[in-house]
C-alpha positions as CSV (number, residue, x, y, z in Angstrom):
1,X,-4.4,12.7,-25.5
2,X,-4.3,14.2,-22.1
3,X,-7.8,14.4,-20.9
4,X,-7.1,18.3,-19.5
5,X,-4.2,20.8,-20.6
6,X,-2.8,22.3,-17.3
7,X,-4.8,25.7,-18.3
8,X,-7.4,23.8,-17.6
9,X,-6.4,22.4,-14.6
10,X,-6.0,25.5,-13.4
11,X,-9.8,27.1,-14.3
12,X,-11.3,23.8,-12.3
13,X,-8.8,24.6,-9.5
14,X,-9.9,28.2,-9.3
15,X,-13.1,28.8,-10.8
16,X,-13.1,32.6,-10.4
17,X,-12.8,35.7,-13.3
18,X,-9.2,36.7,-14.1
19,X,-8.0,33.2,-13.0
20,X,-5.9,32.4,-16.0
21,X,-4.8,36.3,-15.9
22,X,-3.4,36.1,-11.9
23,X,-2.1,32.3,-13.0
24,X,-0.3,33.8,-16.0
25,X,1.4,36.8,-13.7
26,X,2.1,34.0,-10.9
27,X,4.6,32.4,-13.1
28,X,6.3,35.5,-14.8
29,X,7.1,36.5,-11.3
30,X,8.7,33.1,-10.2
31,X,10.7,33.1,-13.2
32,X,11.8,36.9,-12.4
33,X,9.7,38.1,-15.0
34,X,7.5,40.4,-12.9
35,X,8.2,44.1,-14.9
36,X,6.5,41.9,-17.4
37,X,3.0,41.8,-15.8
38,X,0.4,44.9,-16.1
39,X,0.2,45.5,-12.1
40,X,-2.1,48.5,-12.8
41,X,-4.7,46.6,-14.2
42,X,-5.3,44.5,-11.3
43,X,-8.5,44.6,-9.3
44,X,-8.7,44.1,-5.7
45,X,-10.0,41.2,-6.5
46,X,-7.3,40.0,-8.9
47,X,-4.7,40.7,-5.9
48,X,-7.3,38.7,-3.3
49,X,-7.1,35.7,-5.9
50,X,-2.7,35.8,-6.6
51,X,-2.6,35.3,-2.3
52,X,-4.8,32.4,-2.3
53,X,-3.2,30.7,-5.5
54,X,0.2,32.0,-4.0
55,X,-0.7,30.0,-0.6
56,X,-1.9,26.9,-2.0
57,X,0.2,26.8,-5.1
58,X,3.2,26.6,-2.3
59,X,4.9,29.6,-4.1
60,X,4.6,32.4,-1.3
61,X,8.3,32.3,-0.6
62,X,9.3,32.9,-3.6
63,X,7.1,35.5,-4.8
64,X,8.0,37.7,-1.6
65,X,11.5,36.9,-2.4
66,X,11.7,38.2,-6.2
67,X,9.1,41.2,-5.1
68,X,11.4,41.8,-2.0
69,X,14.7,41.8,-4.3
70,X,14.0,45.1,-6.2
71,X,10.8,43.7,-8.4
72,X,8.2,44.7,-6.1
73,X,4.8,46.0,-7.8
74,X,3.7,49.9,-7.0
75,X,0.4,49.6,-6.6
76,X,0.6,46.1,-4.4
77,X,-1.4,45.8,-0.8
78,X,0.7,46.2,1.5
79,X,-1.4,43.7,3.9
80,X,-0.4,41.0,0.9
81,X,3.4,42.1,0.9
82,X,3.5,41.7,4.8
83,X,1.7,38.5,4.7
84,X,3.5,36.8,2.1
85,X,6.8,38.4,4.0
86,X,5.3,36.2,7.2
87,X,5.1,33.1,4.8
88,X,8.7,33.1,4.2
89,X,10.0,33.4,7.7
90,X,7.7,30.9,8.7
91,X,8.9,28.7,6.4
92,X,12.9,29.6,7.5
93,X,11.3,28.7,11.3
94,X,10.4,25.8,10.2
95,X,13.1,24.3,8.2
96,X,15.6,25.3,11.2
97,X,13.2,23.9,13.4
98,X,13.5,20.4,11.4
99,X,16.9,20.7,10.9
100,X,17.8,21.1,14.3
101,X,15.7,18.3,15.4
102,X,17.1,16.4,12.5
103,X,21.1,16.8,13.8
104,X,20.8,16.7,17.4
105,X,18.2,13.5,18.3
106,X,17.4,11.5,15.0
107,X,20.7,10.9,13.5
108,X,22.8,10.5,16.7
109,X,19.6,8.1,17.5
110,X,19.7,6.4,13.9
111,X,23.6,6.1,13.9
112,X,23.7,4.2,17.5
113,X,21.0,1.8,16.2
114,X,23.3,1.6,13.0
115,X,20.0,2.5,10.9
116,X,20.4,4.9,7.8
117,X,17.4,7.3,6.8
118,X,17.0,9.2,3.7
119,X,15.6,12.7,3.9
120,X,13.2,13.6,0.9
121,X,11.7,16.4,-0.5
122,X,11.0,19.8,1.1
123,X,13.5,18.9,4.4
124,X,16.4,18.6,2.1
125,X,15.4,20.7,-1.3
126,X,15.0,23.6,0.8
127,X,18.5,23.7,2.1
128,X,20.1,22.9,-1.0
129,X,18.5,22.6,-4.2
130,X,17.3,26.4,-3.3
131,X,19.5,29.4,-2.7
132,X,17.4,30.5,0.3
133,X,15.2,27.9,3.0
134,X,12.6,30.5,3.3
135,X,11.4,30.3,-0.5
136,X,10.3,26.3,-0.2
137,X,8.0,25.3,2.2
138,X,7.5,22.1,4.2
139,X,4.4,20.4,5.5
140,X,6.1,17.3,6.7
141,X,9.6,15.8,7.5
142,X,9.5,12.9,4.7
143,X,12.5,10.1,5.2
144,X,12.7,6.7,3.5
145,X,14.0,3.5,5.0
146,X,14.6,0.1,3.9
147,X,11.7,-2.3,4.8
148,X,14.3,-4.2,6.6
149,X,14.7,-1.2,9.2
150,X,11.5,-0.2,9.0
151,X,10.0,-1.7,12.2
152,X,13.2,-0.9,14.5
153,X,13.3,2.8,13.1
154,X,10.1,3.3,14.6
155,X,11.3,2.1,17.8
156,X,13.9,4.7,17.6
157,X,11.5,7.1,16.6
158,X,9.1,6.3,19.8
159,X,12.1,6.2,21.8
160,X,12.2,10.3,21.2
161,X,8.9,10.8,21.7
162,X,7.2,10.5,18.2
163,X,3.6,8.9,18.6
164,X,2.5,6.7,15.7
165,X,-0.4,8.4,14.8
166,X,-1.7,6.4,11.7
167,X,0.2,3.0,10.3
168,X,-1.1,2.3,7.4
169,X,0.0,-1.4,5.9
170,X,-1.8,-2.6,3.4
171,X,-1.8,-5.6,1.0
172,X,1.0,-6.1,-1.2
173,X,-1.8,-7.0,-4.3
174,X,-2.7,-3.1,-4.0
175,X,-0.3,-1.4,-1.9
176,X,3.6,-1.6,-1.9
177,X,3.5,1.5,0.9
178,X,4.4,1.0,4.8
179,X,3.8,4.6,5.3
180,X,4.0,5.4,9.2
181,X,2.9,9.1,10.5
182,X,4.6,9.9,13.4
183,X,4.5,13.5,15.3
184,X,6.5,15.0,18.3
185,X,3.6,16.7,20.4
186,X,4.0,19.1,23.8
187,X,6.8,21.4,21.4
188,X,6.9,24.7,20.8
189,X,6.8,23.9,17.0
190,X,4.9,19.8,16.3
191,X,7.0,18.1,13.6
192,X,5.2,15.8,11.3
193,X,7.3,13.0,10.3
194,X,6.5,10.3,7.5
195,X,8.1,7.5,7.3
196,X,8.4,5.4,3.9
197,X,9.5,2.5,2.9
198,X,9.1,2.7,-0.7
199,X,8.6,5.8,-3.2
200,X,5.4,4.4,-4.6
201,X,1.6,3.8,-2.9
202,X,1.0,1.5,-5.5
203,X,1.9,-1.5,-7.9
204,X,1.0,-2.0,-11.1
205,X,1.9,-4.9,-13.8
206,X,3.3,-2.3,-16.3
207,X,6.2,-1.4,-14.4
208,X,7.9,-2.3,-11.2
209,X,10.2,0.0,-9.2
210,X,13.6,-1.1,-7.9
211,X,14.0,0.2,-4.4
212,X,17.5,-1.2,-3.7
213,X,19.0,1.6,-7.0
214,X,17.5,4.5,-5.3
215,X,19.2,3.0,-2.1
216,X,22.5,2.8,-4.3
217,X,21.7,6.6,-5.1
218,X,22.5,7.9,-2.3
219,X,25.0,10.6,-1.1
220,X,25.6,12.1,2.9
221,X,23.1,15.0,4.2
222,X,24.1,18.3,4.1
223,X,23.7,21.4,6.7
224,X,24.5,24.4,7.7
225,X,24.0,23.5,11.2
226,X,26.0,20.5,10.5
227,X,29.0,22.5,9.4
228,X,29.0,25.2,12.3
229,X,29.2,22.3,14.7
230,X,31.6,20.3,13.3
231,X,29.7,17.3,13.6
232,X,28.3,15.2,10.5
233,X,26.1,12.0,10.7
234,X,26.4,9.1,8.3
235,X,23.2,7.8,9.7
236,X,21.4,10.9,7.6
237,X,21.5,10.7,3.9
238,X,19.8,12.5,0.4
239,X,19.3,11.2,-3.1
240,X,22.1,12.1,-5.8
241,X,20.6,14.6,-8.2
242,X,19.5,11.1,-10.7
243,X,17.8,9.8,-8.2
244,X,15.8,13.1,-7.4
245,X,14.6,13.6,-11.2
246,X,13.2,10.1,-10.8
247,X,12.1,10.1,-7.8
248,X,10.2,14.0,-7.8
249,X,9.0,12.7,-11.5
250,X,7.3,9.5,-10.2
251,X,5.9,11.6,-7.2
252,X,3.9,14.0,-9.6
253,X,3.0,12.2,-12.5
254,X,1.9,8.8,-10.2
255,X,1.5,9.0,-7.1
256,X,-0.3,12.7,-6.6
257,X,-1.2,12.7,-10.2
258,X,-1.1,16.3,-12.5
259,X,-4.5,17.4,-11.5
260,X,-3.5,17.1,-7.7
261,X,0.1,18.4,-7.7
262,X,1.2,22.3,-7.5
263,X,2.7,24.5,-9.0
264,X,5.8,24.0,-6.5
265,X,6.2,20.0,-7.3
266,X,7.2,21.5,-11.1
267,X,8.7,24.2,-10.1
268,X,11.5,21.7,-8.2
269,X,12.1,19.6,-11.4
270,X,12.7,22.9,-13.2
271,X,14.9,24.6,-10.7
272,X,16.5,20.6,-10.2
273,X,17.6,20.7,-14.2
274,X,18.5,24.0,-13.9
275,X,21.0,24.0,-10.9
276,X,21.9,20.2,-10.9
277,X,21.5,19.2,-14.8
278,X,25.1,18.7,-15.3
279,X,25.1,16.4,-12.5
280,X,22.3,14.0,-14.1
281,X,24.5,11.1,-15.3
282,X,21.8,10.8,-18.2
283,X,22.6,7.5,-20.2
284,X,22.5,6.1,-16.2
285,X,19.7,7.6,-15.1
286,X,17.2,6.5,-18.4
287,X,18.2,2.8,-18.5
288,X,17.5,2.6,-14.9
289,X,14.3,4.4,-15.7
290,X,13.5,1.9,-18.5
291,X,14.4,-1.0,-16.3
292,X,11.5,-0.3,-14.4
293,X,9.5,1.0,-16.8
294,X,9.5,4.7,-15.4
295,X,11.1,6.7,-17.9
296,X,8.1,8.0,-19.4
297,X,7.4,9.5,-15.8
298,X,10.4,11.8,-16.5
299,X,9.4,12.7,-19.9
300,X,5.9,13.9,-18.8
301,X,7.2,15.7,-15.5
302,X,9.9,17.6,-17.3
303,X,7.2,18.1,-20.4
304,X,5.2,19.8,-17.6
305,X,8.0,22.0,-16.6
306,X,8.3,23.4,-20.2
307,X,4.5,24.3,-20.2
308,X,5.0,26.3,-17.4
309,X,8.4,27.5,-16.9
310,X,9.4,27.2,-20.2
311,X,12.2,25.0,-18.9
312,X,14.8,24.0,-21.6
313,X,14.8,20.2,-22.3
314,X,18.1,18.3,-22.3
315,X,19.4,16.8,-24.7
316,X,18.8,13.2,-23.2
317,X,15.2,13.8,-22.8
318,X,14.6,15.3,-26.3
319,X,13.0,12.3,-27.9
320,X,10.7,11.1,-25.6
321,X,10.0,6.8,-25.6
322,X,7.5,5.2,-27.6
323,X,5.5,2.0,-28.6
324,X,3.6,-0.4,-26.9
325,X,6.1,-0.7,-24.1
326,X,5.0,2.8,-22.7
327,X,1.6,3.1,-23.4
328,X,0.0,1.7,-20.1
329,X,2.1,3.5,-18.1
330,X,1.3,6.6,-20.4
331,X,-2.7,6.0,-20.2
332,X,-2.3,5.7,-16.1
333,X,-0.5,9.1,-16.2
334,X,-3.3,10.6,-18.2
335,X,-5.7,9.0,-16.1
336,X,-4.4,11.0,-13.2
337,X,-4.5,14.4,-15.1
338,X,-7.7,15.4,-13.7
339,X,-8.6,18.2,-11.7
340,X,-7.9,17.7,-7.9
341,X,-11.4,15.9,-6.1
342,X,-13.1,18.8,-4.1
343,X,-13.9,16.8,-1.0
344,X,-12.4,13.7,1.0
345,X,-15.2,11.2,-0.2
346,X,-13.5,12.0,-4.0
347,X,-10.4,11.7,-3.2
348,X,-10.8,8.1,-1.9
349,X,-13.1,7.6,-4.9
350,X,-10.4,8.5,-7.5
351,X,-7.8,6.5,-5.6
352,X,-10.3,3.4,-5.7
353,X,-11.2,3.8,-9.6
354,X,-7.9,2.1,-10.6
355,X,-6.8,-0.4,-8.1
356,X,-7.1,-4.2,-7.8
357,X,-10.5,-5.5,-5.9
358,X,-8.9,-6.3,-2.9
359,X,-7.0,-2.9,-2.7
360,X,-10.7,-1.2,-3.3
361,X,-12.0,-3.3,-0.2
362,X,-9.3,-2.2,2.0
363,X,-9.1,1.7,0.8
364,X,-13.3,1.7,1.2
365,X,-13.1,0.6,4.8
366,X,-10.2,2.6,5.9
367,X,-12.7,5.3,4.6
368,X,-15.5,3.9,6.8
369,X,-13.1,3.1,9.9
370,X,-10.4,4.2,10.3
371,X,-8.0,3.7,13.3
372,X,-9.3,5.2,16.7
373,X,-5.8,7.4,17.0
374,X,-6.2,8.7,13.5
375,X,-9.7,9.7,14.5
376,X,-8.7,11.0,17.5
377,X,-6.2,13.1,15.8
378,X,-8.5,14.6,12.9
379,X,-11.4,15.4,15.1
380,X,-10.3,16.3,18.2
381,X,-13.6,15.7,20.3
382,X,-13.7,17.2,23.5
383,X,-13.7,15.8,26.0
384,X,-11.9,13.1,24.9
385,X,-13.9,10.2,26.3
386,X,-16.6,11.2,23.6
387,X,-13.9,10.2,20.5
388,X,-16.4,7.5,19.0
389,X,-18.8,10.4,17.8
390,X,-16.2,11.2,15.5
391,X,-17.1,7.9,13.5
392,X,-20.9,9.0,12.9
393,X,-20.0,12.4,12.4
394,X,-17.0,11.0,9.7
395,X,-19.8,9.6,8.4
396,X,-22.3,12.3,7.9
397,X,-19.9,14.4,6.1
398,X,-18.9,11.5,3.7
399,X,-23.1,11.4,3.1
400,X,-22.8,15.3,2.8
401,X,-20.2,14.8,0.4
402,X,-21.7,12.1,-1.5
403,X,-24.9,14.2,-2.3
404,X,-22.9,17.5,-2.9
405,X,-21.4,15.4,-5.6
406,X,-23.8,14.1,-7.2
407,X,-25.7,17.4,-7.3
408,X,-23.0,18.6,-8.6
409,X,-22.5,16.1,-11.9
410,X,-26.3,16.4,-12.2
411,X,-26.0,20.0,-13.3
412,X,-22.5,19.0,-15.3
413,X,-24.7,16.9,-17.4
């Protein structure tokens, strides 16, 4: 059994009264439920508490957006209203900022080095798995190549003016990830782009993933901006909706784990099944699934839909697998279902607790030192000459961190 429900989740997440009362009203709204909720019983600080879990849940867009379309409390702050109002364009800004970028310098760039990228996650979901771009935020501009490309897309990428601000390759034994994060600085608006070469941070002997079928699962990228210029780029792809079930399914239940994923990560499955199901070629999709060992993933991610959305299971996914095929990769996903760590010092802990030796050697001493450019890039010493102080002071917070903890277990026990 699950060592926490997602209730619980959600009291270690926000510790404060009402919690599961403003959690509870959070989701009637996103489902457009929001007459449903006793507005007039909520306490200024009840209201304080739905903005923050609003914000960090990723949802703000879409709670302006069904308050904003005729389902808007009375007795609301207006300072909320206008903030969360400010969320949503920000998030439009944004993805037209990307998108724009995206058209007019990487995939002319990409097609005349005859390189294909695959755009993932809130860069493409936003403009088309959701009815409006201002409802889904996105941190960064996530895009998969093959390893093959890898080192000559971020020439390409350089070539524009990105600046590799923390490669991280690690050994295959723990790590299957080349993740590269580039940014475009002296812009208006700084674009974060990761750069993957694989779906999954790390390998385990209970299942292995087949890059070259999510490559096969691929279909041409779609935009507005694309279509009022006339212009497409075969150079820019997205997954088929298959391939996103598996691949959003994976992302919660293994690589960020339930405890560290939002509410939004669910909420893209359940809008995915909703607006795409009929496009899942299901008998496909699950024996690929089981080929690697990964259909369990969608069981649990979709199983986490229904305990919050209510989402209505397909008929493919109604018995879910079983036996001793399953079972580790079952016990790693309940492994992860633990509250988010509270400080950086837990979070590389909890990523060290189930990994091979070597991996744990490698993860502890990018802890300890990292790169000088991601340093210079967290801390931001001024003037810049004094950047090596950010190592001891690194340091001193992982000691902070370390004693906050255990202080804190102390009084658990």
């Amino acid at each position: 059994m699950p060592k926490y429900t997602h209730l619980d989740l959600i009291q270690q997440r926000y510790p404060q009264q009402n919690c599961l009362k403003v959690y509870r009203a959070l989701l009637l709204v996103i489902c457009g439920r929001t007459r449903e909720v006793d507005w007039l019983s909520f306490s200024q600080l009840d209201w304080d508490l739905l903005n923050g879990m609003t914000r960090r849940e990723g949802l703000a867009g879409l709670v302006y957006h069904a308050w904003k379309e005729g389902q808007r409390p009375a007795k609301i702050p207006i300072l909320l209203f206008t903030q969360l109002g400010a969320a949503f364009l920000h998030n439009q800004q944004q993805f037209s900022t990307t998108q724009i970028e995206l058209i007019t310098r990487i995939g002319p760039a990409l097609g005349d080095a005859g390189i294909k990228m695959i755009i993932m996650k809130g860069a493409d979901l936003a403009g088309s798995l959701y009815p409006q771009t201002g409802l889904r935020p996105m941190v960064d501009l996530d895009c998969l190549v093959s390893q093959s490309v890898l080192s000559p897309s971020i020439a390409v990428l350089s070539a524009l003016g990105y600046v590799d601000r923390n490669h991280m390759t690690l050994p295959r034994r723990g790590f299957q990830e080349h993740h590269v994060v580039m940014r475009l600085p002296n812009t208006s608006r700084s674009i974060r782009l990761e750069l993957h070469s694989t779906l999954l941070n790390t390998r385990r002997d209970f299942f292995e993933l087949n890059m070259e079928w999510f490559f096969t699962q691929t279909k041409p990228f779609c935009s507005d901006l694309l279509n009022e210029n006339n212009t497409s780029h075969d150079s820019l792809l997205t997954f088929t909706a298959s391939a996103q079930l598996l691949h959003l399914s994976i992302h919660i239940m293994i690589v960020h784990g339930e405890g560290g994923s939002n509410l939004l990560h669910f909420y893209d499955i359940h809008l995915l099944l909703e607006r795409w199901g009929s496009q899942i070629k299901w008998e496909e999709l699950l024996a690929a699934a089981r080929d690697m060992n990964l259909d369990y993933a969608i069981f649990a991610a979709v199983e986490g839909c229904v305990e919050r959305f209510n989402t209505p299971v397909p008929h493919a996914l109604a018995h879910p697998p079983s036996g001793r095929r399953v079972q580790p990769l079952r016990k790693f996903i309940e492994s992860r279902n633990t509250p988010i760590p509270k400080t950086t010092l837990e979070y590389y802990l909890k990523e060290l607790s189930d990994r091979p030796i070597l991996s744990q050697i490698v993860v502890g001493l990018s802890f300890i030192f990292p790169k000088p450019g991601y340093m210079r890039w967290v801390y931001k010493i001024e003037p810049a000459w004094l950047w090596p102080l950010s190592y001891p002071m690194r340091w001193g917070i992982g000691i902070r961190d370390l004693v906050r903890m255990l202080i804190r277990r102390s009084k658990i026990k």
